[in-house]
C-alpha positions in Angstrom: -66.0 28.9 6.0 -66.0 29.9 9.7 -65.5 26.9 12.3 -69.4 27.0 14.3 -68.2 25.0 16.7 -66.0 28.4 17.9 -67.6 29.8 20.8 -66.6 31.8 23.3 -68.7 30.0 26.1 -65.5 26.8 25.2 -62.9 28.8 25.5 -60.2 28.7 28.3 -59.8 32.6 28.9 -61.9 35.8 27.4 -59.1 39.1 27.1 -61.7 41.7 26.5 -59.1 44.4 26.3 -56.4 44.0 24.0 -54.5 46.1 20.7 -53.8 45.1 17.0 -53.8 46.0 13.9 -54.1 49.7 12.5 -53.8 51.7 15.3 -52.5 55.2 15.9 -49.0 53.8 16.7 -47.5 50.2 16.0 -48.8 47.2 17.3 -47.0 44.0 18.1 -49.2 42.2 15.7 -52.2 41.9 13.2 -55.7 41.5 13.8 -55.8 38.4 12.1 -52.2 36.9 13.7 -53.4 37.9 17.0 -56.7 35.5 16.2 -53.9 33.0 15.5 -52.5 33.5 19.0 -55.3 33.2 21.0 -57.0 29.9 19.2 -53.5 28.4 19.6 -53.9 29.4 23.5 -57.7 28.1 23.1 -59.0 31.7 24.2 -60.9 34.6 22.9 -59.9 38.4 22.5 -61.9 41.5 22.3 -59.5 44.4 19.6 -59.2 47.7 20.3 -57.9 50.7 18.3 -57.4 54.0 19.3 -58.7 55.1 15.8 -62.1 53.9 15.7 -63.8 50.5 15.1 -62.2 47.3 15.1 -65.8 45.4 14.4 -65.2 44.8 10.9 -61.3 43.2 11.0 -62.8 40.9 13.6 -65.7 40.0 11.6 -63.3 39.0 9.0 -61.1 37.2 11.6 -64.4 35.1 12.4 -64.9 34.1 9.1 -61.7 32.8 8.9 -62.2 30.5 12.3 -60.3 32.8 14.8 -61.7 33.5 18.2 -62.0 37.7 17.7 -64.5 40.1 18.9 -64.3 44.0 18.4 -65.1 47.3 19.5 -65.1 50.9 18.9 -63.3 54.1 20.6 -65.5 57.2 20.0 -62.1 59.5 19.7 -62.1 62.7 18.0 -60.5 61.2 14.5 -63.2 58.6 14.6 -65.6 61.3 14.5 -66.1 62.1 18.5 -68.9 61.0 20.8 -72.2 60.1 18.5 -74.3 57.5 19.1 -74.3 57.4 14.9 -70.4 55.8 15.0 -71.7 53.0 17.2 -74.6 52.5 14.7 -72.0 52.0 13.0 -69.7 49.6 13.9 -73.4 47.6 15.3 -73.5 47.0 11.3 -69.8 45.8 10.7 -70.0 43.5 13.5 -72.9 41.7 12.0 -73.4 38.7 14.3 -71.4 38.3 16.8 -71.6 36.0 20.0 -70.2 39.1 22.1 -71.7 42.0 22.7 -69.5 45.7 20.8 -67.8 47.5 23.8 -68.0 50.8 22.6 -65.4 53.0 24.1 -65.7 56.7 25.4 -62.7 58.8 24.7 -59.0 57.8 24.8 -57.5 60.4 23.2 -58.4 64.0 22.4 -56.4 64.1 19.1 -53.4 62.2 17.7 -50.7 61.3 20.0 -52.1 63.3 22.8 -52.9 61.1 25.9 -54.6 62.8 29.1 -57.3 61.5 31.2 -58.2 65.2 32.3 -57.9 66.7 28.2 -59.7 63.4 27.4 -62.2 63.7 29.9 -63.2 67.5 29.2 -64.8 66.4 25.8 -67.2 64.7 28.3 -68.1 67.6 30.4 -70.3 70.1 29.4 -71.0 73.4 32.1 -72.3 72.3 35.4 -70.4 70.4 35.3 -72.4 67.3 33.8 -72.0 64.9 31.0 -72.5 66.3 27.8 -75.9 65.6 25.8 -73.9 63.0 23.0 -72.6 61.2 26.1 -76.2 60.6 27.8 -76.8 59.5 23.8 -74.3 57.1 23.8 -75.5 55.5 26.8 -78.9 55.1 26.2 -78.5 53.7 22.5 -76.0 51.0 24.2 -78.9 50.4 26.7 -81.1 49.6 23.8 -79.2 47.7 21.5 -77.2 45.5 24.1 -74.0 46.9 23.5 -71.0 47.6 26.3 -69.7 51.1 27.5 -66.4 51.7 28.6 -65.3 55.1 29.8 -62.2 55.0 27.9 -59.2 57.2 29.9 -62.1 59.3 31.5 -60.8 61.2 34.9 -62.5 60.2 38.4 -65.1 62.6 38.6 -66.2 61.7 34.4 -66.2 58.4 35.8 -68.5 59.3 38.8 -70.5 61.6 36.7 -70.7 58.5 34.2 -71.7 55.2 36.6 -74.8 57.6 37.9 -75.8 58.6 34.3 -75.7 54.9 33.4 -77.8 53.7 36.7 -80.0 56.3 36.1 -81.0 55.3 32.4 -80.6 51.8 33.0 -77.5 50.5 31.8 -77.1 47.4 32.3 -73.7 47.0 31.9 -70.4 49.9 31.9 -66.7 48.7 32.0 -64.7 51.1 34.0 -61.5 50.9 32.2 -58.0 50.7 34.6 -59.5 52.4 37.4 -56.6 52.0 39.3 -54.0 53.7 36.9 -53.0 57.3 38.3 -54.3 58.8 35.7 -57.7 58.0 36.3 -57.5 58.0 40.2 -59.5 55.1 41.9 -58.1 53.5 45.2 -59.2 49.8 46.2 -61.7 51.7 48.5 -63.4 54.4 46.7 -63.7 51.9 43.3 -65.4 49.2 45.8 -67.8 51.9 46.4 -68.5 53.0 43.3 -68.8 49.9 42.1 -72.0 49.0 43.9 -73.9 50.5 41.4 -74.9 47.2 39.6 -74.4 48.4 36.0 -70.3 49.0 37.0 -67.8 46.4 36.2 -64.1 47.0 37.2 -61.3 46.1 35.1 -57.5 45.6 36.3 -55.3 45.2 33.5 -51.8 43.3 33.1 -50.2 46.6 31.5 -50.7 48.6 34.7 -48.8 46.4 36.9 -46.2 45.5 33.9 -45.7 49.2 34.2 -45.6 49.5 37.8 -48.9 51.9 38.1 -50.1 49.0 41.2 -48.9 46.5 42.4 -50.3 42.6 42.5 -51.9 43.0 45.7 -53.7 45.7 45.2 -54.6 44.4 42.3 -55.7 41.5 43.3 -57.6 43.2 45.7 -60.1 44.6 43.4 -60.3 41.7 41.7 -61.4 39.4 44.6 -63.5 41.7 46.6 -65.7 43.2 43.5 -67.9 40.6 42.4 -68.4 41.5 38.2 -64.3 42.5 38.2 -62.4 41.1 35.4 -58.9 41.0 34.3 -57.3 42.3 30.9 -53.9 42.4 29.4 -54.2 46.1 27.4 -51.5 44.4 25.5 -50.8 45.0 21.8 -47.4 47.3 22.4 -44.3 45.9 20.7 -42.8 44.6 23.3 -45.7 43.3 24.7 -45.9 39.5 25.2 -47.6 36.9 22.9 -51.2 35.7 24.0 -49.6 32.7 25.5 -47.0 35.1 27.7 -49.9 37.1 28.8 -51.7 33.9 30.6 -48.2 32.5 32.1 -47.7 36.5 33.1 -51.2 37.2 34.6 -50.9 34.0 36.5 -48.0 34.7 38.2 -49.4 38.3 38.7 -53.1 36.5 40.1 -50.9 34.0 42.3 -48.7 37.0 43.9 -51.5 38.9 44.6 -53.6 35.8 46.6 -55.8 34.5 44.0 -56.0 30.8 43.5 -57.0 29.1 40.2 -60.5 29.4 40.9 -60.8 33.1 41.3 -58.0 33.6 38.4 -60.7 31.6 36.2 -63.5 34.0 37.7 -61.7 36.9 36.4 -60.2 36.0 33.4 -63.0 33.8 32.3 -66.2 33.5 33.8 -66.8 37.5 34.6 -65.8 38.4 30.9 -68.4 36.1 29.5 -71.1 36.9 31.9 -70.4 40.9 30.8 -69.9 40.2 26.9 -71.5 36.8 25.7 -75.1 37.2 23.9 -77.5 35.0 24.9 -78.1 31.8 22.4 -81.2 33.1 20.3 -82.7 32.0 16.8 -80.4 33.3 14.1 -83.3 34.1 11.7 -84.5 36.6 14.2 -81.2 38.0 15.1 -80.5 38.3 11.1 -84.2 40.4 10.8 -83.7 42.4 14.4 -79.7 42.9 12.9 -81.4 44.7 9.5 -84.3 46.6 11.3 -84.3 50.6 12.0 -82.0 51.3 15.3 -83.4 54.0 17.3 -82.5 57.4 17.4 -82.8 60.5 19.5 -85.3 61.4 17.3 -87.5 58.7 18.2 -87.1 60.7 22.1 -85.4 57.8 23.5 -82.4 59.1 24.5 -82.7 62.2 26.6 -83.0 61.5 30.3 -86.2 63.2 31.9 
């Protein structure tokens, strides 16, 4: 039976960015081991797999007592960009007390990494975001669910924080804005982040791997109010849950944050973006079973 008392409100950290399990190349760990990590580390961790949904192993990791939340990667061997593959993982995540992040592409096809290749499935002539996109962000809008823009380039990123404001998301993850690959400075991601619906991320992996440094880092992460930090760990040589919070926080403290802004970032942020509200389960278990909209239903298309 699943411990109730697990909440991710209690928890010390929230790493809403992580990898395990059955990905498209190995992973440090399972699903279910890296639940085992972070309740040891009395945290919570959001899974994500290159190759689709991860909402159903985290259902099963919460059933077992283990503080895991999941999402889904709309990549080309998951089907592409369709607002049907997040209906999807919406019904293997059954209840949940985060909200799915549902990730625009990462990867064009297998093994094939590029933010620009990655972004063109995004673009259609214009050059604007393509139709399934715009559908994407309005079912998310309607069924309190996350976007991320995935490895997106700069201008799919721009292209995406105005389509969002437009339609009224509340609530887009820019993922590692400030690798290379996607192109973001300190400056231009401060502005592009005024858009309320835009949450920057900084991740442990890019300055692991020397794509920015701390201070820049924590730059980002101290001057943009809904910022949060990630590890995008999962890799084999990766560190433990554990090793991530002793790394970030000698990461945090290099950069100039003190503990309270290093819990703002790694804790308080993440919950305010992801945690659901406290509601009556009955209703959540009726509103969980009743008809999702479609485009169909002429509630997707922007005017």
């Amino acid at each position: 039976m699943a411990d109730t008392s697990l909440q991710p409100g209690s928890a010390r950290f929230l790493d809403a960015h992580c990898h395990a399990g059955l990905d498209e190349r190995p992973r440090r760990t399972s699903v279910i081991g890296l639940g085992h990590e972070a309740r040891r580390a009395r945290g919570w961790v959001v899974v994500k797999s290159h190759l689709g949904s991860t909402a159903s192993s985290a259902r099963q990791a919460r059933a077992l007592g283990l503080p895991v939340s999941g999402s889904v990667t709309l990549n080309p061997v998951n089907g592409g960009v369709h607002w049907r593959h997040v209906e999807r993982a919406v019904q293997e995540q059954g209840l949940s007390p985060l909200r799915l992040i549902a990730y625009l592409p990462t990867r064009v096809s297998i093994g094939h990494m590029s933010a620009d290749s990655a972004a063109s499935s995004l673009i259609s002539d214009g050059p604007k975001l393509r139709e399934e996109v715009l559908d994407v962000l309005a079912f998310a809008r309607d069924h309190d669910i996350v976007v991320a823009t995935g490895h997106a380039s700069r201008r799919e990123v721009e292209l995406i924080v105005a389509a969002a404001h437009r339609l009224g998301v509340p609530r887009l993850i820019i993922t590692h804005p400030l690798l290379p690959s996607v192109g973001f400075d300190p400056s231009a991601l401060l502005e592009l982040c005024s858009a309320e619906c835009a949450y920057a991320e900084v991740t442990a992996l890019g300055i692991r791997l020397g794509r920015h440094d701390a201070i820049t880092a924590a730059r980002v992460l101290r001057e943009l109010p809904g910022s949060i930090f990630t590890s995008d760990f999962g890799q084999p040589e990766s560190p433990t849950v554990r090793g991530w919070l002793d790394e970030s926080d000698r990461y945090l403290s290099d950069g100039g944050l003190d503990a309270a802004a290093i819990e703002t970032v790694r804790r308080i942020n993440p919950l305010q973006l992801l945690a659901v509200a406290a509601v009556d389960t009955e209703r959540k278990e009726d509103a969980h079973h009743q008809h999702l909209a479609h485009p169909d239903d002429g509630a997707f298309r922007e005017e």
